[in-house]
C-alpha positions in Angstrom: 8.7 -3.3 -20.7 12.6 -3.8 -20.9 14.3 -2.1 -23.6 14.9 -4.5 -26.8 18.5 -4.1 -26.2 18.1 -5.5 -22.3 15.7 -8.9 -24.0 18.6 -9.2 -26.8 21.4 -9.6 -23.7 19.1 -11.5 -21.2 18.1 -13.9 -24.2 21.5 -14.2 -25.6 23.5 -14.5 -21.9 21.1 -17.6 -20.4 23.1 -20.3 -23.0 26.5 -18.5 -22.3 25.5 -18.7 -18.2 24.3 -22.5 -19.1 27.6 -23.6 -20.7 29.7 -21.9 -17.7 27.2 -24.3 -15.1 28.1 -27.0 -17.3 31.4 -26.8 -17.5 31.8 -26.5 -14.0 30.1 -29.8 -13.5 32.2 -31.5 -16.2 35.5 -31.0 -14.5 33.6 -31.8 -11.3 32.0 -35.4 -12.7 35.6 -36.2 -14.3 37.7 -35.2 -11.0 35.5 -37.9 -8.7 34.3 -40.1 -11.0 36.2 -40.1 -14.9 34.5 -43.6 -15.8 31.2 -41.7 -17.3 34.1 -39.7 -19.5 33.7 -42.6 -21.4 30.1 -43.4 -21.3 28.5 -40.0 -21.9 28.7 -37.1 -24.7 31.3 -34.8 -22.9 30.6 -31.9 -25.2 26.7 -31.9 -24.3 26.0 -29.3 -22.1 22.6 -31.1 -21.1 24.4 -33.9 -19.9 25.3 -31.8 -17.1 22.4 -29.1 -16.5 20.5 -31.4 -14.4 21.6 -29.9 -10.7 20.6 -33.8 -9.0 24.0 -34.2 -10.5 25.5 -32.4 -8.4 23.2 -33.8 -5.4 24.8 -37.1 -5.9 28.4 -36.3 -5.0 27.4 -33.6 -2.4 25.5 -35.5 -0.7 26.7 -37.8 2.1 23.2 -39.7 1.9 23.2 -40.9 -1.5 19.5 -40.9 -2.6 19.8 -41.5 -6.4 23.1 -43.0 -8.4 24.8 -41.3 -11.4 23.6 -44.0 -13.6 20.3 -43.1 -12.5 20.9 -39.5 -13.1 22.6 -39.8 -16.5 20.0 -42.3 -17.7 19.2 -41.2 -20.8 22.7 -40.2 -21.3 24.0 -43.4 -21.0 24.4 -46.2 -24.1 21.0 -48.0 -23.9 22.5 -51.5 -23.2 24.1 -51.2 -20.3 22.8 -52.9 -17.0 21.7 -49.4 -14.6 22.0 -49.2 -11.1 19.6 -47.4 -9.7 18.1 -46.4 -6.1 14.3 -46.8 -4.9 13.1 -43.8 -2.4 11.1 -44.6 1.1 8.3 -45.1 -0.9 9.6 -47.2 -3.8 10.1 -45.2 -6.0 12.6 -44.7 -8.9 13.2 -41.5 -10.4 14.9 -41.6 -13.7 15.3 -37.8 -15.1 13.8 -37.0 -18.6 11.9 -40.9 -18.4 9.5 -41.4 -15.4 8.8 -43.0 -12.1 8.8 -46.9 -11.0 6.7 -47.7 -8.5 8.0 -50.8 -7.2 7.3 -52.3 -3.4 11.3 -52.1 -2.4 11.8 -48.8 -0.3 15.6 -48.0 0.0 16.7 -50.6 -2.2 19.6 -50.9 -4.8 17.9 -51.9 -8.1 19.0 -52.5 -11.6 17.4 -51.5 -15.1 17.9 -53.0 -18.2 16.5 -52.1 -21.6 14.3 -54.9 -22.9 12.3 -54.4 -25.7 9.6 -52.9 -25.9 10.6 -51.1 -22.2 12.7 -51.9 -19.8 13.2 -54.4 -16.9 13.7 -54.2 -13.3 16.1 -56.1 -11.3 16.7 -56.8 -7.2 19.9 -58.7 -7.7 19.3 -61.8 -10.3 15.1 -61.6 -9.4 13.2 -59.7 -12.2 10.5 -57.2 -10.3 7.3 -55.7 -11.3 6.8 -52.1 -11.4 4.3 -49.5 -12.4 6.0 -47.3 -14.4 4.8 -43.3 -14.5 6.0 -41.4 -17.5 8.1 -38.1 -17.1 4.8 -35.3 -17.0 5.9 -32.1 -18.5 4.4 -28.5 -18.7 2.6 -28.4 -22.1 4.5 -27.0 -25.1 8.0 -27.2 -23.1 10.5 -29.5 -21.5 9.9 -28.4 -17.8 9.0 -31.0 -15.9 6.2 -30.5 -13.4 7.3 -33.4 -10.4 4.4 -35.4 -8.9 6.0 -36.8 -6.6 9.0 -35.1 -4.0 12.7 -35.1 -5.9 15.5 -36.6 -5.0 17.9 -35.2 -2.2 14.6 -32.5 -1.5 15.0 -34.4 2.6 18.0 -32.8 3.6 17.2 -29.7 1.3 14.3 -29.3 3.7 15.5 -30.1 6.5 18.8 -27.1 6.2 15.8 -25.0 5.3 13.4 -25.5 8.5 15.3 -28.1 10.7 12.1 -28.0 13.4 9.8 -29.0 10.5 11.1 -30.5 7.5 8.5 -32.3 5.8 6.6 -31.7 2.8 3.4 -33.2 1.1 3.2 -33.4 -2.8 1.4 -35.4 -4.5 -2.0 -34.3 -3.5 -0.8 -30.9 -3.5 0.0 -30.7 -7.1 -2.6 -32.8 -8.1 -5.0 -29.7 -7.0 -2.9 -26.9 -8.4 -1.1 -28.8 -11.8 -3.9 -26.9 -13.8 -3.3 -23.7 -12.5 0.7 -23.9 -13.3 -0.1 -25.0 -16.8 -2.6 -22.1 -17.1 0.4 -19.6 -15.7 2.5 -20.7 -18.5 -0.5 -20.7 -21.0 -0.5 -17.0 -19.7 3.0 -16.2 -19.8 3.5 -17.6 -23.3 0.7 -15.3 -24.7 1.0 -12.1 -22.8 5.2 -12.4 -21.4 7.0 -14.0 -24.9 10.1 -12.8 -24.3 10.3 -14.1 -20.1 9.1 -17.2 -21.6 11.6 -17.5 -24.2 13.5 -17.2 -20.8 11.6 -19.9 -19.0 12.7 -22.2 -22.0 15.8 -21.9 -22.2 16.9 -21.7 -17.8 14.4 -24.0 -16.3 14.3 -28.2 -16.0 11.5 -28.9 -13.1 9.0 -27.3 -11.0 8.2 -28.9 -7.8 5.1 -27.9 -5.8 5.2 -28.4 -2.2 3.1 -28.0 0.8 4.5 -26.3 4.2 3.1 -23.4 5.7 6.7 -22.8 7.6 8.2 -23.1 4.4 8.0 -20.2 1.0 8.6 -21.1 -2.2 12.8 -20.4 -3.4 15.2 -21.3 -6.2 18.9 -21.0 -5.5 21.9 -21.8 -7.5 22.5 -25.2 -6.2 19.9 -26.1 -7.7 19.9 -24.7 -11.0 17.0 -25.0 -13.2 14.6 -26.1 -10.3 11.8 -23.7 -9.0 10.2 -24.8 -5.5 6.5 -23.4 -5.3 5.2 -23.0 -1.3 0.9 -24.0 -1.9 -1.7 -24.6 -0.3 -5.5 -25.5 -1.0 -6.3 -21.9 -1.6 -3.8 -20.7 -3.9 -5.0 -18.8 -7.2 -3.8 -18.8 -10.5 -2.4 -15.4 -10.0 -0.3 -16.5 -6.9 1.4 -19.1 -9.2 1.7 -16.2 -11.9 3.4 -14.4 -9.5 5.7 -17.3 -7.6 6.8 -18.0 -11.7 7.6 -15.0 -12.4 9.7 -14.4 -9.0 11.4 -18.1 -8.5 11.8 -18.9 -12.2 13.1 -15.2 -12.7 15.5 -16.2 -9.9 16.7 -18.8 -11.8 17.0 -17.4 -15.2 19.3 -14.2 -13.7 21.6 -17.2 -12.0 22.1 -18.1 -15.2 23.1 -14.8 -16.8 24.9 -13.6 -13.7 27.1 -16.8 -13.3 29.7 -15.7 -14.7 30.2 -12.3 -13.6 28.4 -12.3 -10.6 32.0 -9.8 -8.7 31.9 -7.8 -12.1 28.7 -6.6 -10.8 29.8 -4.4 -7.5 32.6 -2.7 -6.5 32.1 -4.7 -3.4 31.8 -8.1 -2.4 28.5 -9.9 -3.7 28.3 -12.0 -0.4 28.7 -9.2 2.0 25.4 -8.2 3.7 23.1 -5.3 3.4 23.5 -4.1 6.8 27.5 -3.3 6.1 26.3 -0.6 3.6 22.9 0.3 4.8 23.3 -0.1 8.7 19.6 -1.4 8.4 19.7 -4.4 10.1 19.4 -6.8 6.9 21.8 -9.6 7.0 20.8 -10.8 3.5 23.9 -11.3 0.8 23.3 -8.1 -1.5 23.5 -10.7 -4.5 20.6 -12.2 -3.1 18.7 -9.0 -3.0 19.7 -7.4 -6.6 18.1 -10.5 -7.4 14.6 -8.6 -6.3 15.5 -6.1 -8.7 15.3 -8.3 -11.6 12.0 -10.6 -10.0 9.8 -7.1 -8.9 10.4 -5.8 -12.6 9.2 -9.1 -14.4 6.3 -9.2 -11.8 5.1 -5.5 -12.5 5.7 -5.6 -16.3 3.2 -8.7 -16.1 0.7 -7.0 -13.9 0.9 -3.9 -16.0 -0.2 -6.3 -18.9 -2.9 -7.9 -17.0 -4.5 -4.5 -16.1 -4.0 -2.9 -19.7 -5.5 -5.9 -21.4 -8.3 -6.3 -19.1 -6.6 -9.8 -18.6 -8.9 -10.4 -15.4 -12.2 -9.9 -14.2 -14.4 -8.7 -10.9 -12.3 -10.4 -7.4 -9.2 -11.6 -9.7 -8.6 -8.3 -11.1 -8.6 -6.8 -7.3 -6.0 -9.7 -6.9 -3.9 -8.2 -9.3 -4.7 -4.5 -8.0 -3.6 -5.7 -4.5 -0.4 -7.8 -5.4 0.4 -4.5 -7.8 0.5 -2.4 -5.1 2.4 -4.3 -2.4 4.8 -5.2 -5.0 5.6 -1.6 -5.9 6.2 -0.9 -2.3 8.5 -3.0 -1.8 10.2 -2.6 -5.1 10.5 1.2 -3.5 12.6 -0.1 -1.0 14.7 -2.1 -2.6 15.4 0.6 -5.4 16.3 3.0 -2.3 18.6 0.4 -0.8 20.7 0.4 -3.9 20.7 4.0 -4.8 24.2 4.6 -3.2 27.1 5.2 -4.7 29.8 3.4 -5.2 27.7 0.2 -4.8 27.9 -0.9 -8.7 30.5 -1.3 -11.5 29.9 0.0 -14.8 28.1 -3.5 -15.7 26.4 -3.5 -12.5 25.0 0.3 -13.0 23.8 -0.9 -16.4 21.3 -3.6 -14.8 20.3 -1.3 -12.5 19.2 1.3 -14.4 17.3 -0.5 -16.5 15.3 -1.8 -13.2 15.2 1.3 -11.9 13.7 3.0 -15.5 10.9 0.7 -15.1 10.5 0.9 -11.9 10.1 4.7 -12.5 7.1 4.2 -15.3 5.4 2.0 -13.5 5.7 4.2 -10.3 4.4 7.3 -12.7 1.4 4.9 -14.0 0.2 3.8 -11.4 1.2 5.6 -8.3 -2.8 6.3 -7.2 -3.1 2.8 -7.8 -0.1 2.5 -5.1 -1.2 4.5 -2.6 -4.7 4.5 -2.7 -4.2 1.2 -0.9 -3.6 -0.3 2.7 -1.2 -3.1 2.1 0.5 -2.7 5.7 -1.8 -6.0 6.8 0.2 -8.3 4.3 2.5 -11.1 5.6 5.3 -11.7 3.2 3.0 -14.1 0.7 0.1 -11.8 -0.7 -3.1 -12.5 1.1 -5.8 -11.6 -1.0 -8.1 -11.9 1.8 -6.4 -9.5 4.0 -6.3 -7.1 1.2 -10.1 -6.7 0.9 -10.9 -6.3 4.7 -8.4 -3.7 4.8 -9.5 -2.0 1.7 -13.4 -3.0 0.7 -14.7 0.7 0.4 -12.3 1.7 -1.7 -12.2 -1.7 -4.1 -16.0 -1.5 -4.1 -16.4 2.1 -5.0 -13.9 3.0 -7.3 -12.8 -0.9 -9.0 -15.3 -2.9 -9.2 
């Protein structure tokens, strides 16, 4: 578990990483487009936490409109324009969905009691509307549908194949996200007292060329990579590593360079000759994402938190988790690498990483987990290991 001194800072450095974010959009939103200085709440950080903000001025294909993203920021009388999707859909953040017949079209709300209204030009439309859907207990909203801007996100990801299914997708596996943060809120409190105050959506998605990732652009948004067979434990543990992701953005943003003595772009491979071109940031991310993981596994093995095949999950994603924690605790053992503030984060990883190591090192190497592709196969775990699972753990 991390010290009470580490959950103090972690808890107390989210809002201070939040207001930074913030306050870079501010300036941003005023220097292109100073109108909504009038409109909006300036002070309110949540005005400006929602990263489709920043979507709609980088993005030379402009999916959504500002009044469409400020919505429910905006004073309720005024006339919105907004923008359908391909499929006729209008996303309004923190409200809902309408489903109107007008792919790519320029539309217009207006607030009429008891609802609203929507407008092609002067001609009143009909819609369906779909209400915001959020993760029980919390303000993360769980997207049925794809979000705005995710086309070209996608397509810089895996230009060969870009395209994503959702809706049926997260349809299947909604239950099993709300039963990983059930979990989490009973047996993690303090990650998620995290989770509440660093995230704003969860998209599920479906492309096997594709894993799940957060990044900074688009702060507060986790991207889960599922298909049909996915557990509850794999979303445990894609929670636990994207929404970890985010979370540490937010406490690193402002001091990401007071970290390391060297720069936090420069790759791996200049310090570790390993071939590993990823930014060293990016991987002292692990760090943080390996430790929540463990600590949760440790919990679901000491409360007996799983039964018969799901607790062999947990066994199996235990084990290659630790080995590849190994690594990256290795990677960083130089010196020289950290600043006094970076050496403090990293010894607290590496403390845990040490009694969990001690705990459950038979537990590590008893096992084969050389078979496993970079997403846990449960499946490949067994048939390289179903003598010793059936002797010793069942």
């Amino acid at each position: 578990m991390f010290t009470p001194e580490f959950i103090t800072y972690i808890t107390d450095t989210i809002p201070v990483g939040n207001r930074m974010f913030a306050n870079d959009v501010r300036r941003f939103v005023y220097a292109h487009n100073n109108e909504y200085y009038q409109l909006v709440n300036f002070e309110d950080d949540e005005v400006f936490l929602d990263s489709l903000l920043i979507s709609c001025f980088l993005n030379e294909k402009k999916e959504t409109t500002l009044d469409q993203i400020l919505f429910k920021h905006l004073p309720e009388e005024r006339l919105k324009e907004v923008k359908a999707d391909d499929k006729g859909r209008v996303y309004v953040p923190g409200l809902g969905y309408f489903l109107t017949s007008y792919p790519h079209e320029t539309l217009w709300i207006k607030a009429e009691s008891p609802s609203y209204a929507l407008y092609k030009a002067e001609e009143r439309i009909d819609f369906k509307f779909i209400p915001v859907k959020y993760i029980p207990e919390t303000s993360i909203e769980i997207a049925p549908f794809k979000l705005p801007y995710s086309n070209e996100l996608f397509n810089e990801i895996n230009p060969k194949n870009p395209e994503i299914e959702v809706e049926e997708i997260t349809k299947q596996h909604e239950d099993k996200v709300v039963t990983a943060f059930r979990m989490l809120k009973e047996h993690f409190p303090e990650f998620y007292q995290w989770l509440m105050l660093s995230m704003k959506k969860i998209q599920v998605f479906k492309n096997p060329e594709i894993w799940s990732f957060a990044a900074v652009r688009l702060y507060g948004n986790s991207y889960l990579s599922a298909h049909e067979k996915r557990s509850v434990l794999f979303f445990l543990e894609d929670i636990l590593h994207q929404c970890a992701h985010n979370l540490f953005f937010a406490v690193t943003y402002f001091e990401r360079k007071e970290l390391f003595n060297i720069s936090p772009e420069e790759n791996l491979d200049s310090f570790a000759q390993n071939g590993d071109h990823r930014d060293i940031y990016g991987v002292f991310h692990g760090l943080f994402t390996q430790s929540c993981i463990s600590i949760f596994f440790d919990t679901c093995l000491e409360k007996n938190l799983f039964t018969g095949k799901e607790k062999l999950e947990v066994i199996g994603r235990l084990s290659d988790n630790m080995k590849r924690w190994t690594k990256m605790i290795e990677l960083f053992s130089q010196e020289g690498i950290f600043t006094e503030m970076g050496e403090q984060f990293y010894f607290e990883f590496k403390r845990i990483y040490e009694e969990m190591h001690q705990k459950y090192h038979k537990l590590i190497y008893d096992f084969d987990t050389s078979n496993q592709p970079y997403i846990f196969c449960f499946d490949k775990f067994y048939e390289a290991n179903a003598d010793k699972l059936e002797e010793e753990y069942v």
